[in-house]
C-alpha positions as protocol buffer text, in pm:
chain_id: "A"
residue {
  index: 1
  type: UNK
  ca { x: 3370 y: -1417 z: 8406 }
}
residue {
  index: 2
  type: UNK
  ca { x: 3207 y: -1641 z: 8140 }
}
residue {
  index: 3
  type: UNK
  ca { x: 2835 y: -1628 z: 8107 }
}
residue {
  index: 4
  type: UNK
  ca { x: 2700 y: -1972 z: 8144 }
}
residue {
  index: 5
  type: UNK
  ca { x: 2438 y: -2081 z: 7916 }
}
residue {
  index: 6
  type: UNK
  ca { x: 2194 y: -1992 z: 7616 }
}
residue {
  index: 7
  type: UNK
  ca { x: 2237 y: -1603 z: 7730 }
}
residue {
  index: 8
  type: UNK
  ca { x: 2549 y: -1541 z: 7659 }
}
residue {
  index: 9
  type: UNK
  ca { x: 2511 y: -1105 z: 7611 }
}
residue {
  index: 10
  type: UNK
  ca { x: 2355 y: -1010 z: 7939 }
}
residue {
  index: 11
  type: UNK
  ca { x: 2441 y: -691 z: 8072 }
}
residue {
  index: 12
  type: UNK
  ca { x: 2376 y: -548 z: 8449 }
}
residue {
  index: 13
  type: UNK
  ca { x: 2241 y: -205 z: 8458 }
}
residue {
  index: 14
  type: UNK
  ca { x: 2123 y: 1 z: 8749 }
}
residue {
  index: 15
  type: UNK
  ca { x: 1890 y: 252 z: 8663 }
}
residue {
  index: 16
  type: UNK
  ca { x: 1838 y: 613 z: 8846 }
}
residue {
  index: 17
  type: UNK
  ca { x: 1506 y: 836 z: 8823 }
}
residue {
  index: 18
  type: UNK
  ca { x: 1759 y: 1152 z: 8913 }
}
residue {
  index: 19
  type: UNK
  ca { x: 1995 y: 1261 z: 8690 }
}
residue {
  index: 20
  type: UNK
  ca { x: 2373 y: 1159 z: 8749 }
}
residue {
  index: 21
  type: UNK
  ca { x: 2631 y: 1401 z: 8772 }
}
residue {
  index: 22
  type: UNK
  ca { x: 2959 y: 1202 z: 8662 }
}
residue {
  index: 23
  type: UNK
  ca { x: 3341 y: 1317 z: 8810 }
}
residue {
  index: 24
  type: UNK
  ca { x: 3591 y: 1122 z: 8721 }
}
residue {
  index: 25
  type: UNK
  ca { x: 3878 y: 1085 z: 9043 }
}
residue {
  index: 26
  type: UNK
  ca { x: 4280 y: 1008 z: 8883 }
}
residue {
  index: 27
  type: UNK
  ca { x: 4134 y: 568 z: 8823 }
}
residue {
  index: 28
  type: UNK
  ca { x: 3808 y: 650 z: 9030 }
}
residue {
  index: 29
  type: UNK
  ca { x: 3459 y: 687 z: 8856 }
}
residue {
  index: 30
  type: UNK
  ca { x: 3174 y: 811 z: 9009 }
}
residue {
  index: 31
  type: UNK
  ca { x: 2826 y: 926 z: 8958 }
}
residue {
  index: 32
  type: UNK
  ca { x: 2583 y: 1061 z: 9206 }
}
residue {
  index: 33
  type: UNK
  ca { x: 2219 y: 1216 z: 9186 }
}
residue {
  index: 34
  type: UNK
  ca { x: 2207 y: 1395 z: 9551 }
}
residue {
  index: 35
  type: UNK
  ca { x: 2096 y: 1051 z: 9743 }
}
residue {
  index: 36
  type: UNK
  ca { x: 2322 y: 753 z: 9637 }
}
residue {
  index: 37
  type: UNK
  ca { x: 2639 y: 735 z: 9439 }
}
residue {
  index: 38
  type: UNK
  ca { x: 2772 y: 480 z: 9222 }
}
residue {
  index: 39
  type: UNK
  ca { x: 3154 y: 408 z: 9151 }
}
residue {
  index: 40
  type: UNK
  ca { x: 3388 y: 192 z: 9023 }
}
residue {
  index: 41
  type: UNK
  ca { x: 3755 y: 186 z: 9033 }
}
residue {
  index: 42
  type: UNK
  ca { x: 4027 y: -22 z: 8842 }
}
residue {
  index: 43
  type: UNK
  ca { x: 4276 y: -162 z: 9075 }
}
residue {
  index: 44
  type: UNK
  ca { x: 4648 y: -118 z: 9004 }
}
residue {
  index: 45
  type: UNK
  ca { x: 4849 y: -392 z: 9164 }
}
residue {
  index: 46
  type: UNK
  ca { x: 5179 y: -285 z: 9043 }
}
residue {
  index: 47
  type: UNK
  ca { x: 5281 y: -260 z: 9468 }
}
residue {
  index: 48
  type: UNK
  ca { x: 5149 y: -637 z: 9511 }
}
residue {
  index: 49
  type: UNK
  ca { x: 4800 y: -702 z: 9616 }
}
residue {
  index: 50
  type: UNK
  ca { x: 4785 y: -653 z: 9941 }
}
residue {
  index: 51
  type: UNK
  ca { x: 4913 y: -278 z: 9938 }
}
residue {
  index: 52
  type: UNK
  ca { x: 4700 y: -203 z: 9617 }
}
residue {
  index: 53
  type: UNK
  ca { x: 4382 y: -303 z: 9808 }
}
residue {
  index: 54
  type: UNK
  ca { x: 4446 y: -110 z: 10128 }
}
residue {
  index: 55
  type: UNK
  ca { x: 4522 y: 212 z: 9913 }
}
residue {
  index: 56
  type: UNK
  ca { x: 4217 y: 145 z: 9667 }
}
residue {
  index: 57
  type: UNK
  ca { x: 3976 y: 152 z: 9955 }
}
residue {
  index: 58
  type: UNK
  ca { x: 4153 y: 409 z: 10108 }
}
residue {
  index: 59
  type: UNK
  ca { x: 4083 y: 640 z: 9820 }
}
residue {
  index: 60
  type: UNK
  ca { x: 3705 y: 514 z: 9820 }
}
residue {
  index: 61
  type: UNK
  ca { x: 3659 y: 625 z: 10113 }
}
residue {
  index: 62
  type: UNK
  ca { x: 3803 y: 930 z: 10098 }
}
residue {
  index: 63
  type: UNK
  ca { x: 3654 y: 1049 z: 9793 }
}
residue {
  index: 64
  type: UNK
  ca { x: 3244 y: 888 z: 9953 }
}
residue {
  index: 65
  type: UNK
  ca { x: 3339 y: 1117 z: 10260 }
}
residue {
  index: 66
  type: UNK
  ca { x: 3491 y: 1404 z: 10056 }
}
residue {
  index: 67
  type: UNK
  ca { x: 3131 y: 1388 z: 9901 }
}
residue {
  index: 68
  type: UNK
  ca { x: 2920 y: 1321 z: 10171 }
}
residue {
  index: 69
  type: UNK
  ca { x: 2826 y: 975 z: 10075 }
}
residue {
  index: 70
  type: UNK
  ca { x: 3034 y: 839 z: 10382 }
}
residue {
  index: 71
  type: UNK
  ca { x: 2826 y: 489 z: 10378 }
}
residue {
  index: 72
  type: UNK
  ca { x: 2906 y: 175 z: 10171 }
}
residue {
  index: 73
  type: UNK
  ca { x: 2634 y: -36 z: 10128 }
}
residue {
  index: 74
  type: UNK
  ca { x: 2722 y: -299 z: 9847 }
}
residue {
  index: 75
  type: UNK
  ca { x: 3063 y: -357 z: 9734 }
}
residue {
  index: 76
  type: UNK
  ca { x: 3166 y: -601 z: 9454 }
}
residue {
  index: 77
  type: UNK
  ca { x: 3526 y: -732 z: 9395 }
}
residue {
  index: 78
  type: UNK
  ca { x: 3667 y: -876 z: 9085 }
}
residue {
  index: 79
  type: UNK
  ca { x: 3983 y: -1007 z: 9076 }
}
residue {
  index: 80
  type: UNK
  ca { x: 4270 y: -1197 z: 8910 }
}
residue {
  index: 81
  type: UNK
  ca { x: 4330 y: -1583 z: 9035 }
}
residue {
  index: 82
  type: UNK
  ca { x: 4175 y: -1518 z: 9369 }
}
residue {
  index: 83
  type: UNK
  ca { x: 4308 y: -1848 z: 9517 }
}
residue {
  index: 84
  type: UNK
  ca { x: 4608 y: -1857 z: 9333 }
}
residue {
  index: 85
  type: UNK
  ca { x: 4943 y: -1743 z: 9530 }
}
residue {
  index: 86
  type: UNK
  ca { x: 5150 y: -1383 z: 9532 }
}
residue {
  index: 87
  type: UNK
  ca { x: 5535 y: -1518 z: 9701 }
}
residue {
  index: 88
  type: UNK
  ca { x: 5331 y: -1826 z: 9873 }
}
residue {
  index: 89
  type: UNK
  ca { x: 5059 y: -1605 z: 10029 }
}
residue {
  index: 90
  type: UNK
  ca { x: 4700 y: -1687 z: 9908 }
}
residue {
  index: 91
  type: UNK
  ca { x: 4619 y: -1383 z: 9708 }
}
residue {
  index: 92
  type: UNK
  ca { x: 4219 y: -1388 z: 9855 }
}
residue {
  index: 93
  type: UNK
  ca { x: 4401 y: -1366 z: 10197 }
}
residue {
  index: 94
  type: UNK
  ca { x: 4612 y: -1052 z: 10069 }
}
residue {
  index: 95
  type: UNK
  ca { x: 4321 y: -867 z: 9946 }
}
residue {
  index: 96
  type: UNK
  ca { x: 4134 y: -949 z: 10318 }
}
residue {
  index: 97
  type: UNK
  ca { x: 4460 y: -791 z: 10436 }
}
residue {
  index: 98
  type: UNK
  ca { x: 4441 y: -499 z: 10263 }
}
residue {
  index: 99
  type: UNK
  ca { x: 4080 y: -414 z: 10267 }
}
residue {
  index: 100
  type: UNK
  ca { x: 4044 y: -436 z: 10615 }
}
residue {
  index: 101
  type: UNK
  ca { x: 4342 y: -237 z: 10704 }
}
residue {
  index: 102
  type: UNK
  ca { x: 4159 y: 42 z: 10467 }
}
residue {
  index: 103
  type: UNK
  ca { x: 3814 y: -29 z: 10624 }
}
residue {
  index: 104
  type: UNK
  ca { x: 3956 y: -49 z: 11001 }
}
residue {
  index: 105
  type: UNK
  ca { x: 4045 y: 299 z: 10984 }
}
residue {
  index: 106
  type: UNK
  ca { x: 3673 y: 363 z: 11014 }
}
residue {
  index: 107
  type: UNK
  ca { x: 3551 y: 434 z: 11330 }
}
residue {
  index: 108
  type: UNK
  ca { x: 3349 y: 131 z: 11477 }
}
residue {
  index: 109
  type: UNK
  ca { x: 3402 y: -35 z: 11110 }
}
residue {
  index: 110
  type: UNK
  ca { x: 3235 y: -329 z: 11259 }
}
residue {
  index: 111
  type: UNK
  ca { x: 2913 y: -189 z: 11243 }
}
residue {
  index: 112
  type: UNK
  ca { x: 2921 y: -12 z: 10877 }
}
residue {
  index: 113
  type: UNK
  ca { x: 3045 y: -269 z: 10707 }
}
residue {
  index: 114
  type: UNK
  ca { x: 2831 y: -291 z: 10359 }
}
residue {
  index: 115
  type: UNK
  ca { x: 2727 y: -653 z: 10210 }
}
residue {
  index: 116
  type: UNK
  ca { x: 2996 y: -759 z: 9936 }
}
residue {
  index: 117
  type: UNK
  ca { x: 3141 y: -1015 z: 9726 }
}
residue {
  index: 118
  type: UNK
  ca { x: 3493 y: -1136 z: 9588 }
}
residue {
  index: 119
  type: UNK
  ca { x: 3524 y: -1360 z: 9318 }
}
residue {
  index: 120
  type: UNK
  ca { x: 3807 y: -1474 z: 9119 }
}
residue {
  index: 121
  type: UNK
  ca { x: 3837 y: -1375 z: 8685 }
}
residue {
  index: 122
  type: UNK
  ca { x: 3990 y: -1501 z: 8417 }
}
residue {
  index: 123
  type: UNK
  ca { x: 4091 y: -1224 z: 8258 }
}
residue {
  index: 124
  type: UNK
  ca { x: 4351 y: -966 z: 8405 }
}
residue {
  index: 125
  type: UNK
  ca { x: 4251 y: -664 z: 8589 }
}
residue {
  index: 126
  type: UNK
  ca { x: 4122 y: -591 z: 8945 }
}
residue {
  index: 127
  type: UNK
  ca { x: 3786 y: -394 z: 8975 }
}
residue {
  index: 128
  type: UNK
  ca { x: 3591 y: -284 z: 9245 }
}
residue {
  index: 129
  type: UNK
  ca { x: 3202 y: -179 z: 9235 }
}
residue {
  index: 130
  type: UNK
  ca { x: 3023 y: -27 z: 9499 }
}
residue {
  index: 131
  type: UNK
  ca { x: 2727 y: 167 z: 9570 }
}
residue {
  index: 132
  type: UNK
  ca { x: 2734 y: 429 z: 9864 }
}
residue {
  index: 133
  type: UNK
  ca { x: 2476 y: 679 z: 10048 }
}
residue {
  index: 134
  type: UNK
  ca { x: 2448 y: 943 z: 10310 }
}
residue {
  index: 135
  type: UNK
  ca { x: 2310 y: 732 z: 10596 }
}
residue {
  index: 136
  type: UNK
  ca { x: 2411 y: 374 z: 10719 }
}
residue {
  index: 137
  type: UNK
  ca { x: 2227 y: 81 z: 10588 }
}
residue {
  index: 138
  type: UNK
  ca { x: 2053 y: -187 z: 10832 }
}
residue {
  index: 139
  type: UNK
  ca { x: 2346 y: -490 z: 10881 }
}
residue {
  index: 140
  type: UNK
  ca { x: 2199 y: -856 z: 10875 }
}
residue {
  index: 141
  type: UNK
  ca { x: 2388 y: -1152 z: 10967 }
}
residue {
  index: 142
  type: UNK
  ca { x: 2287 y: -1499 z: 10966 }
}
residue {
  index: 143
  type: UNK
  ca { x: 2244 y: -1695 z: 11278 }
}
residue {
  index: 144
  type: UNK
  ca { x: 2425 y: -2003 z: 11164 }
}
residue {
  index: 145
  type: UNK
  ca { x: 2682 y: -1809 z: 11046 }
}
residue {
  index: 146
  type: UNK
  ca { x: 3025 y: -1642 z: 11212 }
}
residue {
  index: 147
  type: UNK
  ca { x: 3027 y: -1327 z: 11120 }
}
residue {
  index: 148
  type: UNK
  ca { x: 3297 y: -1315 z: 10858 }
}
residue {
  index: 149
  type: UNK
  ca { x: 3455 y: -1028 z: 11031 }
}
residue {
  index: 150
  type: UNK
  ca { x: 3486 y: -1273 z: 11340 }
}
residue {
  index: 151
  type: UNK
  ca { x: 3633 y: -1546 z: 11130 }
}
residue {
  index: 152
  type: UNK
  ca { x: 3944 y: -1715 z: 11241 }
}
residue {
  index: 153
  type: UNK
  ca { x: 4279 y: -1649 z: 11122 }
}
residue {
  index: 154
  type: UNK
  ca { x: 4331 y: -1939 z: 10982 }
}
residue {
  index: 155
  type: UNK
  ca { x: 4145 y: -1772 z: 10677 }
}
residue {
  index: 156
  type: UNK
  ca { x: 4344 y: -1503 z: 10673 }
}
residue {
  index: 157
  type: UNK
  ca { x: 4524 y: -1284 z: 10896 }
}
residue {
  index: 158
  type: UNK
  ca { x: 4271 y: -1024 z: 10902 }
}
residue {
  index: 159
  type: UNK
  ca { x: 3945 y: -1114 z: 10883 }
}
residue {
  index: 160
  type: UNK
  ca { x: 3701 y: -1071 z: 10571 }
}
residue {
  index: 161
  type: UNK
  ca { x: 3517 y: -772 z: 10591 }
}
residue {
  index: 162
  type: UNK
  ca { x: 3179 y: -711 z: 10492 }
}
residue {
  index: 163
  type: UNK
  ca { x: 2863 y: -843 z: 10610 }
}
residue {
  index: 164
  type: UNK
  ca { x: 2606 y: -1091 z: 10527 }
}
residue {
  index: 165
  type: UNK
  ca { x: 2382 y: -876 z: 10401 }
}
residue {
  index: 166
  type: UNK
  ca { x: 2221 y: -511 z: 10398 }
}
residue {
  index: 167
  type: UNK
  ca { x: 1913 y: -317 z: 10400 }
}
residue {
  index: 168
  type: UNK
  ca { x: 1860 y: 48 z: 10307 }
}
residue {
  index: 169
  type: UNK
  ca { x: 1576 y: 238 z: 10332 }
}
residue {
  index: 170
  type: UNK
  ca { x: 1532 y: 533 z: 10054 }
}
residue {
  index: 171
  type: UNK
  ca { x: 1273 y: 770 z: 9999 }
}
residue {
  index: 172
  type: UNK
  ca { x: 1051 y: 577 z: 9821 }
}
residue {
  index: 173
  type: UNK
  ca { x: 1144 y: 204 z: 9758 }
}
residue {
  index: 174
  type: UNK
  ca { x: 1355 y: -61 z: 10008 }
}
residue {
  index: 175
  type: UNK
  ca { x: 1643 y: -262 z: 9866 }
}
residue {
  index: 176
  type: UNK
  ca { x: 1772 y: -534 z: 10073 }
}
residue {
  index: 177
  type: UNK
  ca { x: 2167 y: -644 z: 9968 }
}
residue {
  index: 178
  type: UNK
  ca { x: 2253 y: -1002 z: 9985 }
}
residue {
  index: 179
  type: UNK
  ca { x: 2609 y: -1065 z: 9994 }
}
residue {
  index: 180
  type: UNK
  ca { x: 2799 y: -1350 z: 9754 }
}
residue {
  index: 181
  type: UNK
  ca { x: 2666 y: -1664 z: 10013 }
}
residue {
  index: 182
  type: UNK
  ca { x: 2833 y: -2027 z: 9985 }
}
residue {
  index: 183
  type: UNK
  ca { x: 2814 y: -2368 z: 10142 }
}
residue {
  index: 184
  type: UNK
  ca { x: 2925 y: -2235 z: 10513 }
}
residue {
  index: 185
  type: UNK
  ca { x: 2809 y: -2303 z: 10853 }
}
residue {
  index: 186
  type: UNK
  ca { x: 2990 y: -2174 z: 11158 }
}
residue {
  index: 187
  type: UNK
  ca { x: 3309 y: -2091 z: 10956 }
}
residue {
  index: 188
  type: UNK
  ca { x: 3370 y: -2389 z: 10804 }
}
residue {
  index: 189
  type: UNK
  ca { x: 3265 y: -2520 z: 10431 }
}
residue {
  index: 190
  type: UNK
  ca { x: 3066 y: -2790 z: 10408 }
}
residue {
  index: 191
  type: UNK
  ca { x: 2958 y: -3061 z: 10107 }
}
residue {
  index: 192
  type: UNK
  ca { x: 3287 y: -3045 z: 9976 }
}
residue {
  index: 193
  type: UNK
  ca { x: 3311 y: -3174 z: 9608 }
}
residue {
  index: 194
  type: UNK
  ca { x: 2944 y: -3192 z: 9632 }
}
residue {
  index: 195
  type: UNK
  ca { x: 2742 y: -2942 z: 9415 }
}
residue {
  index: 196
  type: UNK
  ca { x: 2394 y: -3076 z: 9500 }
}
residue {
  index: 197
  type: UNK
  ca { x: 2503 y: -3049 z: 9892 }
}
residue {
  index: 198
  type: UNK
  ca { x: 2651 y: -2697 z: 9867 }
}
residue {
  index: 199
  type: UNK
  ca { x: 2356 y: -2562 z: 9659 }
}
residue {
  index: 200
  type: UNK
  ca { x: 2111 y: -2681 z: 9876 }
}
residue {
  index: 201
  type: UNK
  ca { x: 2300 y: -2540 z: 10203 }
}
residue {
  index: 202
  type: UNK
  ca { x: 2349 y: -2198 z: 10002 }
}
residue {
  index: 203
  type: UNK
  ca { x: 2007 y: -2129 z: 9970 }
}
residue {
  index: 204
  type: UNK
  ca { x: 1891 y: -2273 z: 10318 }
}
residue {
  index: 205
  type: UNK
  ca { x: 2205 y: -1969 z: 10405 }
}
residue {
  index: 206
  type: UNK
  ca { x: 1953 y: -1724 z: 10190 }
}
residue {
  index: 207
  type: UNK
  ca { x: 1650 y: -1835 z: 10322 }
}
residue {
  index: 208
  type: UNK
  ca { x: 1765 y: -1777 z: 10732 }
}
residue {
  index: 209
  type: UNK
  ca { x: 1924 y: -1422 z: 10594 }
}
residue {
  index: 210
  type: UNK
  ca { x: 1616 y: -1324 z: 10452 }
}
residue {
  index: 211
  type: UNK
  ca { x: 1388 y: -1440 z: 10790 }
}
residue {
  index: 212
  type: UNK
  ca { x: 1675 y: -1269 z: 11019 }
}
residue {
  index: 213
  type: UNK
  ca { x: 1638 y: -947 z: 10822 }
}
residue {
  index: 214
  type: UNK
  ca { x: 1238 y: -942 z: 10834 }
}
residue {
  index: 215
  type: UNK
  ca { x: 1284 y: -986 z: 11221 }
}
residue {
  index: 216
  type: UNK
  ca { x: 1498 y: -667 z: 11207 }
}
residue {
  index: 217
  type: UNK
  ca { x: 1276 y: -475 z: 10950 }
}
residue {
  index: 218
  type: UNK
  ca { x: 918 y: -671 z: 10911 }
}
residue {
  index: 219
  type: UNK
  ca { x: 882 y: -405 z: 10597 }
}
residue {
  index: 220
  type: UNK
  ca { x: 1069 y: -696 z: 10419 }
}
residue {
  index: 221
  type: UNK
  ca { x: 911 y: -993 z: 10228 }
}
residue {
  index: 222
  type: UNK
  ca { x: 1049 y: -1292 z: 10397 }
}
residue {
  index: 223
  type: UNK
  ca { x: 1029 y: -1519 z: 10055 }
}
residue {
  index: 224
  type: UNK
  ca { x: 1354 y: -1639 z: 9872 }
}
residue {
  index: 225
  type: UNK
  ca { x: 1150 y: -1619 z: 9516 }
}
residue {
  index: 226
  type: UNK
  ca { x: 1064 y: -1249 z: 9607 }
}
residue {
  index: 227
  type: UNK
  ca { x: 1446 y: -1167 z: 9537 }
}
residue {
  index: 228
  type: UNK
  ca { x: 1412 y: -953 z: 9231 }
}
residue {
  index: 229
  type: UNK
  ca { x: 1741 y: -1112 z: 9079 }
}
residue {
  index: 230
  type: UNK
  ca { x: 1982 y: -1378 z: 9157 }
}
residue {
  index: 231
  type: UNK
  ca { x: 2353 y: -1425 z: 9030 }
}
residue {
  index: 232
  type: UNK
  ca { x: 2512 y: -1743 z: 9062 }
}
residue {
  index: 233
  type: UNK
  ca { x: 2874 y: -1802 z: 9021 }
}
residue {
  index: 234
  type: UNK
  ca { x: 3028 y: -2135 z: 9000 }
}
residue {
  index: 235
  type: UNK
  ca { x: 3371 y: -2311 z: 8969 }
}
residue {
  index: 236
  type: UNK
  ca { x: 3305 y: -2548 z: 8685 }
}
residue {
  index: 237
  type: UNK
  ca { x: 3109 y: -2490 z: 8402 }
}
residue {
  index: 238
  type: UNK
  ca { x: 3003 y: -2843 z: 8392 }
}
residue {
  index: 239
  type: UNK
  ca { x: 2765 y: -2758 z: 8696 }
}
residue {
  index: 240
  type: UNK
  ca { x: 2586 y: -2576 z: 8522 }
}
residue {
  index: 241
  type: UNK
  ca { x: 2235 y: -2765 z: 8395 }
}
residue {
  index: 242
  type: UNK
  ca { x: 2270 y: -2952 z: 8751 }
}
residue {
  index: 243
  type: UNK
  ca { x: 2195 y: -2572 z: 8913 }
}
residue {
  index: 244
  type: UNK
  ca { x: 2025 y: -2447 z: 8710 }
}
residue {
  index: 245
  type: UNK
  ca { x: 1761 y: -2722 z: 8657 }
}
residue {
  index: 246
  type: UNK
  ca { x: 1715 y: -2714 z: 9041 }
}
residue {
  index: 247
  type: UNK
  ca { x: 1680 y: -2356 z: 9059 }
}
residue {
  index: 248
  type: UNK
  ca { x: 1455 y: -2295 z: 8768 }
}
residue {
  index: 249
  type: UNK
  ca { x: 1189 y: -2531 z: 8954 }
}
residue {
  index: 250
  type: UNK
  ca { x: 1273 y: -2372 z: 9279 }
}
residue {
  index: 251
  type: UNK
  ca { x: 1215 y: -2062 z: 9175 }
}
residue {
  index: 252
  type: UNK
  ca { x: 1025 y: -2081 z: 8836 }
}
residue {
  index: 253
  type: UNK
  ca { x: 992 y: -1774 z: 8622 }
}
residue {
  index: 254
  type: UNK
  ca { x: 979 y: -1528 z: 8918 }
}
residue {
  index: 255
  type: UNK
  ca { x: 1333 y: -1457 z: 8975 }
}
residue {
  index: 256
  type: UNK
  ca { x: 1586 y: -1384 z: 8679 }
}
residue {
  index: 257
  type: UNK
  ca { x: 1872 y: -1555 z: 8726 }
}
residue {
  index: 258
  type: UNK
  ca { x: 2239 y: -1554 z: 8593 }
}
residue {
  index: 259
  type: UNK
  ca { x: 2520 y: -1797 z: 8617 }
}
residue {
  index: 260
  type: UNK
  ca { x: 2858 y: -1676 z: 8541 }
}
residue {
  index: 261
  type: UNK
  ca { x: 3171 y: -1906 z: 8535 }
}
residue {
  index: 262
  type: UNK
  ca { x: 3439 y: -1740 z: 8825 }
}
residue {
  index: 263
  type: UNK
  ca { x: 3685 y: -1874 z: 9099 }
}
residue {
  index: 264
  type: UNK
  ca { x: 3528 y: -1873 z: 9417 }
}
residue {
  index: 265
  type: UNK
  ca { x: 3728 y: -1761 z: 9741 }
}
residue {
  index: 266
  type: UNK
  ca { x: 3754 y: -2106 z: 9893 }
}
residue {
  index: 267
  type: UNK
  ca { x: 3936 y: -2364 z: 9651 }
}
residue {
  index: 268
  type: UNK
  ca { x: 3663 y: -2605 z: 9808 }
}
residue {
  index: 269
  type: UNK
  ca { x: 3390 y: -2376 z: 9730 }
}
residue {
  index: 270
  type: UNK
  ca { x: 3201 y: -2416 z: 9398 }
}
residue {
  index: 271
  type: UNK
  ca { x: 2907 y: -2236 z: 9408 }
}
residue {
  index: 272
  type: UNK
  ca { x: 2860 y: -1845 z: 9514 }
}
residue {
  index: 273
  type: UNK
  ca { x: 2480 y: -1669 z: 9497 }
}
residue {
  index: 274
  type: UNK
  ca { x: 2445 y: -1359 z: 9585 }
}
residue {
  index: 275
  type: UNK
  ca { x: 2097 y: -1106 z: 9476 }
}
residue {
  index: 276
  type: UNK
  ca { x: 1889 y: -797 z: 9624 }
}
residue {
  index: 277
  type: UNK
  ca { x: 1549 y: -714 z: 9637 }
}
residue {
  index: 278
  type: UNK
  ca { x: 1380 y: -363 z: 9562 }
}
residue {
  index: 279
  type: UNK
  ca { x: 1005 y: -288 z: 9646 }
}
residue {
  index: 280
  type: UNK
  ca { x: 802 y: -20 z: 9719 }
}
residue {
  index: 281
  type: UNK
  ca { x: 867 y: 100 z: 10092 }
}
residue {
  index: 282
  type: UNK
  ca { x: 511 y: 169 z: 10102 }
}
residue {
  index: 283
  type: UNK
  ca { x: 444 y: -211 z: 10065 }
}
């Protein structure tokens, strides 16, 4: 995925104040310091995608329970020509397929389902991110919102499933998960062809996340510009000084953001945000 703009060598890095032990699972990395673990796992789709998905997050989660880090909180997916088509099924509803066969398995998956994005690449290769821990995070949904695991089937055949966003308390510091948002009320997308329109609904989606969560925890700040980063994916490149001037004087110099270039998992769809939030649980 392209960076967009003057930036163009940004790298993400999460930092731990534990040491990391590092194992290294047949394609499965992990690292773990005793109360979260990382991993990351490159996808092998030589059985087609949907089959490659269910047994990829079959082997995540039998390797986080294996280690006693049983609970996903923030997932990322990266893959190939999401909205492209695999023998005239959308490959976007394939992965769906797949990863909630895997996640089903679960009992009451419903309820543990972490925050998460999908986004389509460029370049080949299938990679999944995720960040797990011994106990369940809070789930938020929005209001104005199905819950994507309650979407119709007209999306797919089984549902997407992750939720709109998470919250996880740790010893010392909170970090609340915000899942890749779009243009979407109800189910349905809205402002279609319409950048301004979909940006604008995208972050009213944030802001009623953000005030839902702070009715479930009131530990958490309830401002959009107190999100200590923002990514921002969108379909055309040629977007880009249209968002970006809008959200530099939304949100100033408080909140780093980054705009990659990436497919989004509606064709109609051209912007994706998605962020998190740490702060001292003490706050």
């Amino acid at each position: 995925m392209p960076v967009l703009g003057e930036q163009q060598h940004i790298f993400e890095i999460w930092h731990s104040d534990r040491p990391m032990q590092q194992e290294q699972v047949g394609p499965l990395q992990l690292l773990h310091n005793g109360i979260f673990m990382f991993g990351a796992l490159q996808v092998d789709e030589c059985e087609g995608l949907e089959q490659a998905t269910q047994d990829a997050y079959m082997l995540i989660l039998e390797h986080l329970s294996r280690q006693g880090y049983p609970y996903p909180l923030r997932m990322w997916n990266y893959l190939p020509d999401i909205v492209g088509l695999d023998d005239g099924v959308e490959r976007y509803q394939l992965f769906c397929t797949g990863r909630h066969i895997a996640l089903a398995t679960e009992p009451e998956y419903e309820t543990r389902l972490p925050a998460a994005s999908a986004l389509g690449t460029t370049g080949a290769g299938f990679v999944i991110y995720f960040i797990a821990a011994h106990e369940p995070p809070l789930q938020i949904e929005n209001p104005l919102q199905v819950s994507a695991f309650h979407y119709p089937a007209c999306y797919s055949p089984r549902s997407p499933s992750f939720s709109r966003a998470t919250v996880k308390h740790w010893p010392d510091s909170t970090q609340f998960y915000l899942s890749g948002t779009a243009s979407i009320r109800g189910h349905e997308s809205r402002g279609k062809d319409d950048i301004q329109s979909q940006l604008q609904l995208t972050l009213d989606n944030i802001e009623h996340l953000l005030t839902h969560a702070r009715q479930q925890c009131p530990t958490l700040k309830d401002k959009l510009d107190n999100l200590s980063l923002l990514k921002i994916y969108l379909r055309r490149g040629e977007d880009y000084t249209l968002v970006r001037d809008h959200l530099q004087q939304r949100f100033g110099s408080t909140c780093p953001l980054l705009y990659l270039q990436a497919d989004i998992c509606r064709k109609e769809l051209l912007i994706e945000i998605e962020g998190w939030n740490t702060f001292d649980s003490a706050r």
